[in-house]
C-alpha positions in Angstrom: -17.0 8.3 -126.4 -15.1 6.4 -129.0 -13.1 8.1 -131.8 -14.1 8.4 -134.9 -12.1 7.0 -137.6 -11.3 10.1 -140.2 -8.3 8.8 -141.7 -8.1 7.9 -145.6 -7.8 4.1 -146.1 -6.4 2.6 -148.9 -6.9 -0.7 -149.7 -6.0 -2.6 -153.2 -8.0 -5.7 -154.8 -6.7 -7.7 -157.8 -9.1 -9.6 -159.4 -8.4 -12.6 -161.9 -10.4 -13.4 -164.5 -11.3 -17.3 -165.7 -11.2 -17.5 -169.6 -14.4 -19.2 -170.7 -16.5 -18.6 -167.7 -19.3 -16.6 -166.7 -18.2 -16.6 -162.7 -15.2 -14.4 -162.0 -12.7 -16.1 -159.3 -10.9 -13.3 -157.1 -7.6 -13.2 -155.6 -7.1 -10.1 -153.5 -4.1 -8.7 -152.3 -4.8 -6.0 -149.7 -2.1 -3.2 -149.7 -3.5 -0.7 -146.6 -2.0 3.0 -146.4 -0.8 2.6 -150.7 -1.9 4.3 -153.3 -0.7 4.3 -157.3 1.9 6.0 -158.9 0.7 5.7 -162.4 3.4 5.5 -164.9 0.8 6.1 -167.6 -2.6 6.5 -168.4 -3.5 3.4 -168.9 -3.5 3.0 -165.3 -6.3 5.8 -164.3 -9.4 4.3 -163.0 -12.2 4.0 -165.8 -14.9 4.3 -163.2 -16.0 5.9 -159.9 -18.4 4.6 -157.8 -20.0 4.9 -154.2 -20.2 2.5 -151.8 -20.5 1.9 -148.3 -17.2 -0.2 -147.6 -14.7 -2.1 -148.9 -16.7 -5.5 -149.8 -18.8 -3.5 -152.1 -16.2 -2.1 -154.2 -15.2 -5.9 -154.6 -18.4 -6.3 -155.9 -18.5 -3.3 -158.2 -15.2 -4.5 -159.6 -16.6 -8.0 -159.9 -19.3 -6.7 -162.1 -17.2 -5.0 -164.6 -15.6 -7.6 -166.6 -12.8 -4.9 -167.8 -11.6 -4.2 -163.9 -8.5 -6.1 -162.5 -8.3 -3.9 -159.5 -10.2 -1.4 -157.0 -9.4 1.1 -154.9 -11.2 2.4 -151.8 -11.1 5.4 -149.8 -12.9 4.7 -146.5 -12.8 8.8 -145.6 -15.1 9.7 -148.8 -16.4 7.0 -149.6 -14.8 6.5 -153.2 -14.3 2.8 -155.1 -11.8 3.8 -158.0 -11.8 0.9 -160.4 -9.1 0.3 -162.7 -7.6 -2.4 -165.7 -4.2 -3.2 -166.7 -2.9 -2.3 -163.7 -0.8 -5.6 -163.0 1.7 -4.0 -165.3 1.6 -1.1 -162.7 2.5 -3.3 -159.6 5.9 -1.2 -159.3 4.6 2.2 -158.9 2.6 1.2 -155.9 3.4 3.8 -152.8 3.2 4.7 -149.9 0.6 7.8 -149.0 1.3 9.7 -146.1 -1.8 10.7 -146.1 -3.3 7.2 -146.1 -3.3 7.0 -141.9 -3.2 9.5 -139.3 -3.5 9.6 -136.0 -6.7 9.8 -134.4 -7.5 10.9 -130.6 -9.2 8.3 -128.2 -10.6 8.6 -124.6 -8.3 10.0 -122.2 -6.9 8.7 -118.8 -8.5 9.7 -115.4 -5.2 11.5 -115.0 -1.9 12.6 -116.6 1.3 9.9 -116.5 4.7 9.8 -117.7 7.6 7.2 -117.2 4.5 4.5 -116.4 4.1 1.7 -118.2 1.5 -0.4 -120.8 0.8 -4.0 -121.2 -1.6 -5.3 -123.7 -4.0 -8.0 -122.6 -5.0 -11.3 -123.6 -8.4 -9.8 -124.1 -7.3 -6.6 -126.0 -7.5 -4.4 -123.2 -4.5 -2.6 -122.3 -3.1 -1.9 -118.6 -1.9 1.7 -117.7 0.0 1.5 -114.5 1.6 3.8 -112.3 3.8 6.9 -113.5 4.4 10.5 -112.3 3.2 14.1 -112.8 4.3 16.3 -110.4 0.5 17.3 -109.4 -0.5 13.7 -107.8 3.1 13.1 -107.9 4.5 9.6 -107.7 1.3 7.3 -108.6 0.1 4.0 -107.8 -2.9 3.8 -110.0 -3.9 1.9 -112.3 -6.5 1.8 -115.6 -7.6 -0.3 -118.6 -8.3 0.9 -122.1 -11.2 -0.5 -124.0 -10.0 -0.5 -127.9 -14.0 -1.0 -128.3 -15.0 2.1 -127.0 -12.1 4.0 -127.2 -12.9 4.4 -123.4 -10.7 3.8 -120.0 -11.8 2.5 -116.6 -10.2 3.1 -113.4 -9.3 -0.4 -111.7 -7.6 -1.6 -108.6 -4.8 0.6 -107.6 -0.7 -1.3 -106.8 0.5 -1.6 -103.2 3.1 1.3 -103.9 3.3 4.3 -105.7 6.3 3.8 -108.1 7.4 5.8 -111.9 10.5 4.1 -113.7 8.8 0.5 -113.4 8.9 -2.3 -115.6 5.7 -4.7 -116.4 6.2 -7.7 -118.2 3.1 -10.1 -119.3 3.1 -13.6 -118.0 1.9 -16.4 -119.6 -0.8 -16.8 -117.3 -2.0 -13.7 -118.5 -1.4 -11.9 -115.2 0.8 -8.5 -115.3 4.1 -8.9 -113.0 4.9 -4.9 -112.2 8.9 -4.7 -110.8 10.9 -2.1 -109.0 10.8 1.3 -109.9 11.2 4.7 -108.1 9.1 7.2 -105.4 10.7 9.5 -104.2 14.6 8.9 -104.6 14.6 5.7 -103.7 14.4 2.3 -105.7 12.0 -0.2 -104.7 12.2 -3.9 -104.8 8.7 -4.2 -104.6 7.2 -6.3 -107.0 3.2 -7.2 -107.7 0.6 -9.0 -110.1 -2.3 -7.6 -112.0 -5.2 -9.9 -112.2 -7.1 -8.9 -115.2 -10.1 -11.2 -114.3 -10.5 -9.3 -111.0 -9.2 -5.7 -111.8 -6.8 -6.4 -108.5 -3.3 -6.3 -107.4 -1.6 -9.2 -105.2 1.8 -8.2 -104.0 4.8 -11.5 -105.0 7.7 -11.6 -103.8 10.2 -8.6 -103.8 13.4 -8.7 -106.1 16.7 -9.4 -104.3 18.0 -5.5 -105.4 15.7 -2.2 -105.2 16.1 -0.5 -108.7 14.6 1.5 -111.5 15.3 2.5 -115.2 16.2 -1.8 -115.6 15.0 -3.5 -118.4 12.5 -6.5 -117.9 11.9 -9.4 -120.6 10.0 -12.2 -120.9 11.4 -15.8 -121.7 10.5 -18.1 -123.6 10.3 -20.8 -120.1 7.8 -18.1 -118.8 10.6 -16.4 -116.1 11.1 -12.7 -116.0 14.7 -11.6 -116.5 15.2 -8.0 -114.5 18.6 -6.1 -116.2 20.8 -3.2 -114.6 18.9 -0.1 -113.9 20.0 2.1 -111.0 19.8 1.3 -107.3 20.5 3.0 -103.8 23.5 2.2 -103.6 24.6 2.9 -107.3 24.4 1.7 -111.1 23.8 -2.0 -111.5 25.3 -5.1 -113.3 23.2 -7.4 -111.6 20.1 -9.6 -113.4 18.2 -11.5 -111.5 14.6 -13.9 -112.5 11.5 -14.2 -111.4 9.7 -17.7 -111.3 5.9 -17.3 -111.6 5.5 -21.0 -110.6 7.2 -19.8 -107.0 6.4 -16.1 -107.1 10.6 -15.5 -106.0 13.4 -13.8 -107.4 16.6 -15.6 -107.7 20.1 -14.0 -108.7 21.8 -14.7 -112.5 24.8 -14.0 -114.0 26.1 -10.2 -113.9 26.9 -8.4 -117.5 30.0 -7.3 -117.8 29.3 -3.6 -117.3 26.6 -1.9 -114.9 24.1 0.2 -116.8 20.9 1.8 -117.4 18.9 4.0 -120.2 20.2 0.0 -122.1 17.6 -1.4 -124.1 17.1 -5.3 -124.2 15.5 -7.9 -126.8 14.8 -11.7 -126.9 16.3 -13.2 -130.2 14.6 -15.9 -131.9 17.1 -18.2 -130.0 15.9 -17.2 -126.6 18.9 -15.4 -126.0 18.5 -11.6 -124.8 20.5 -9.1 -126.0 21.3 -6.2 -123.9 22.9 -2.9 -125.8 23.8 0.7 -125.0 23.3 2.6 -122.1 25.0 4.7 -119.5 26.5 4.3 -116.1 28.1 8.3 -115.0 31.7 6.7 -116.6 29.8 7.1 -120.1 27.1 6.2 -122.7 28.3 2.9 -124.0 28.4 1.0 -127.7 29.0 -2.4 -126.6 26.3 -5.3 -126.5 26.3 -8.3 -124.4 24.2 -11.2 -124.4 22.4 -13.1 -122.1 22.2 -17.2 -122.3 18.8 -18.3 -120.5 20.3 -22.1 -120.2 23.5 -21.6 -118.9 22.4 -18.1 -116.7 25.6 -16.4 -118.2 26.7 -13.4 -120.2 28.8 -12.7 -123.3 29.9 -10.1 -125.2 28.9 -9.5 -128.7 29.3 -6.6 -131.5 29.8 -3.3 -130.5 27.7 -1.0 -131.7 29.4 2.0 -134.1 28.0 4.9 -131.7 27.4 5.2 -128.1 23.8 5.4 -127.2 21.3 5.4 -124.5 17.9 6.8 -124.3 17.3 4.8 -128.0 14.8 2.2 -128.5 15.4 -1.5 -130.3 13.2 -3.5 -132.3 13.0 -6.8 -133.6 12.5 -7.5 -137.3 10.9 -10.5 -139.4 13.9 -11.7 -139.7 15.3 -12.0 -136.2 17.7 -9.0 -136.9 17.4 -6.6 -134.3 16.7 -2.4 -135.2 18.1 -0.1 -133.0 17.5 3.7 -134.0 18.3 7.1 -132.5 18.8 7.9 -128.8 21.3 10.4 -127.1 25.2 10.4 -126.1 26.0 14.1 -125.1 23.8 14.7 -128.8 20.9 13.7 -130.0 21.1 10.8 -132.5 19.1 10.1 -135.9 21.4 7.2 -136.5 20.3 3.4 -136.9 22.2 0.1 -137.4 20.9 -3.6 -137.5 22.4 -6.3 -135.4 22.5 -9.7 -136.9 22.3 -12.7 -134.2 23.9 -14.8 -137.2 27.5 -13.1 -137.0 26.9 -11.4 -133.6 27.6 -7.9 -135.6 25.8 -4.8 -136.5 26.0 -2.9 -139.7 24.6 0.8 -140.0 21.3 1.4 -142.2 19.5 4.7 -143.2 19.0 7.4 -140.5 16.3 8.7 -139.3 14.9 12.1 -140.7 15.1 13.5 -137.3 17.4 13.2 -134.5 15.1 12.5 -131.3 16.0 10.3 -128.1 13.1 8.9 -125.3 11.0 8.4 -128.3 8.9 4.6 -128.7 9.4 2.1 -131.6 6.6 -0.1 -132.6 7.1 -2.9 -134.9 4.1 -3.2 -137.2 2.0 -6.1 -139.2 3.6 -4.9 -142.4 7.2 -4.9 -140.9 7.5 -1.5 -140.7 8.9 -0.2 -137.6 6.8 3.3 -136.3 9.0 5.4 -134.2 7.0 8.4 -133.0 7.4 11.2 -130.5 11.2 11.9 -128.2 12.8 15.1 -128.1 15.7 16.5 -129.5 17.6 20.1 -129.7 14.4 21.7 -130.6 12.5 20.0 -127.4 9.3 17.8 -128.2 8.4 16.0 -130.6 5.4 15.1 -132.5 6.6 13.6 -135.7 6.4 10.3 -136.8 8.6 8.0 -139.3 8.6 4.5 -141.4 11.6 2.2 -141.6 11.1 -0.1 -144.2 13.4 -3.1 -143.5 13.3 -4.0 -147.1 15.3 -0.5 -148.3 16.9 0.3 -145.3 15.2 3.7 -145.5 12.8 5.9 -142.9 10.1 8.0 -144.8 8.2 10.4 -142.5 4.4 9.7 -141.7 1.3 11.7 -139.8 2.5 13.5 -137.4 1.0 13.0 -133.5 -1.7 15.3 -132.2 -0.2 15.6 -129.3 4.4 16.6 -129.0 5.2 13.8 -126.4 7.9 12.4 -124.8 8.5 9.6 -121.5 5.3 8.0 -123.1 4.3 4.7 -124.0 3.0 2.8 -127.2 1.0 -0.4 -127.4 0.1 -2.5 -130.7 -3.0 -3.1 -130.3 -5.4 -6.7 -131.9 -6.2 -5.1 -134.8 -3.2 -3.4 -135.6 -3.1 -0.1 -134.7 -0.4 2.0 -132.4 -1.9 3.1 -129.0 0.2 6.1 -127.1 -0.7 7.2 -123.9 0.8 9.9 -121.5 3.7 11.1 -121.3 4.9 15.0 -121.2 5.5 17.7 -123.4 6.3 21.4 -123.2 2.9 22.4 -121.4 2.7 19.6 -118.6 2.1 15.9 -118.2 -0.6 14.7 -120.7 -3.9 11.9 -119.6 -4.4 11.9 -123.2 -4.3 9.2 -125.7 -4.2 8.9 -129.4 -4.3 6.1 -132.0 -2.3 5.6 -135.6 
């Protein structure tokens, strides 16, 4: 059955008035998860109304020639309308309470360290994973956003946890390497989502897990590092989906793994962090599609691995907590401009194998991960505008070795993972 939604939406309208007319032209701006800070009383609403959504406050604003905004509560029901608020536009904030995190269906069976791919048609692909009843899994299952509901499709070739799946442009889902057992695989296969199946490709040139895979802009599939069975890797290597092979590329400098990796808005991939069992590393290296080689860049000011990376609106690139012996609450920015990074605000908690998702607003949601005190369910905001992380709902569900997929309409889907009472089949949405 699908969730309901229970959360308290927010939403603000401000309507212009045309001097010497009897039709009212509107301009909205729509401010979800906000509410007012009033600086004075002039900015209480005047009136409170019913109505059934948010187009019908509009309209109950629109009919009161005094009301230059509206706003709605979509929990209860309530249109506040207000006047002279555009002198108010400062005092506009965030509510924590505005979004929280809803439970949707659950998955025919509890996963960590599996993967999530959203779809061209919304859906999004649950793959493989681990936990320790079914052990090392090779199934597979869609989530509806719809019906909040999942469905069991074809299964992979191999059971594998510690994968990666990259989307291709064909719409197909290319599932690398990954672990059963104590070995690394070089198995690699495709995910049809017009026929639910799996077709196997052809195998990478090095069995390994814990690698970082990313999409180009040319369509290839650039595999990074990871671990294999003979050691810690250096070693990249592409995957053509015109020819369905693997072919070798330029080594980094350093072999690692726990690294995260992110395409820049020149196409270039930037690898950062990590570990290998000399250390957890701060330097970042970067990856040149055209010529197949590497560089170093910046270092970071910590060591990290274990942390996540996001990219910004404006092509700088987030990285945020992680561990390197401790757990880490830091963050710092990389800018592809000067090839440097520059610390911003830390976190509110310290927390390491936690997920980052960047947002429609810019926001970046980084939820879930553990730390000293084991794992977490708390949530926080950075705002790239401040440079600041303000804490939001808190998950259902303390999860950790999970994933989180933005879904069409902008919300956050998480699925699986494990916390302190086992591995976890459920799924919630923010």
């Amino acid at each position: 059955m699908a969730s309901t939604r229970v959360y308290l939406w927010l939403s603000f309208l401000i309507i212009a008035q045309i001097v010497g007319q009897d039709i009212r032209s509107e301009q909205m701006s729509l401010i979800h998860d906000s509410k007012f800070q009033c600086a004075n009383t002039t900015c209480l609403s005047f009136i409170r109304v019913i109505t059934t959504d948010i187009r019908n406050c509009q309209f109950a604003c629109l009919g009161q020639s005094q009301c230059t905004a509206a706003t709605f509560h979509q929990s209860t029901s309530n249109c506040e309308l207000f006047y002279y608020i555009l002198n108010q536009n400062g005092n506009i904030l965030a509510d924590v309470d505005a979004t929280k995190w809803t439970m949707t269906g659950n998955m025919s069976v509890g996963r960590n360290w599996h993967t999530a791919s959203t779809l061209a048609n919304g859906f999004v692909l649950v793959a493989g994973g681990w936990n320790n009843i079914d052990t090392f899994l090779n199934s597979a299952e869609v989530y509806n956003p719809s019906s909040g509901t999942w469905a069991i499709v074809g299964n992979m070739s191999a059971v594998r946890q510690k994968h990666t799946a990259s989307t291709l442009p064909s719409g197909s889902v290319l599932v690398a390497g990954g672990a059963n057992s104590a070995v690394a695989i070089d198995i690699a296969e495709l995910y049809n989502p017009s026929t639910s199946n799996w077709t196997t490709t052809g195998s990478m040139n090095i069995a390994r897990y814990y690698h970082t895979a990313s999409t180009l802009t040319n369509g290839s599939v650039l595999v990074i590092g990871g671990q294999g069975n003979g050691g810690y890797l250096n070693g990249a290597e592409l995957y053509d989906p015109l020819t369905g092979t693997w072919s070798p590329t330029g080594n980094m400098s350093i072999a690692r793994e726990y690294h995260t990796a992110s395409i820049l808005a020149n196409g270039f991939v930037l690898v950062a962090g990590g570990y290998n069992p000399s250390n957890y590393f701060s330097s970042a290296e970067l990856y040149d599609p055209l010529r197949g080689t590497w560089t170093t860049t910046g270092s970071m000011s910590v060591t990290r691995g274990y942390h996540t990376a996001s990219t910004l609106a404006n092509g700088s690139v987030l990285v945020a907590g992680g561990y390197n012996g401790g757990y880490l609450s830091g963050a710092e920015l990389y800018n592809p401009s000067t090839g440097n990074w520059t610390t911003t605000g830390s976190m509110n908690a310290t927390r390491s194998s936690h997920t980052a998702a960047t947002l429609a607003n810019g926001f970046v949601l980084v939820t879930g991960g553990e730390n000293s005190a084991g794992v977490l369910n708390s949530a926080e905001l950075y705002n790239p505008s401040t440079g600041t992380w303000t804490t939001t709902a808190n998950m259902s569900i303390a999860r950790e070795y999970y994933t989180a997929s933005i879904l069409a309409n902008g919300e956050i889907l998480v699925t699986g993972g494990c916390t302190n009472g086992g591995y976890l089949n459920s799924a919630e949405l923010y």
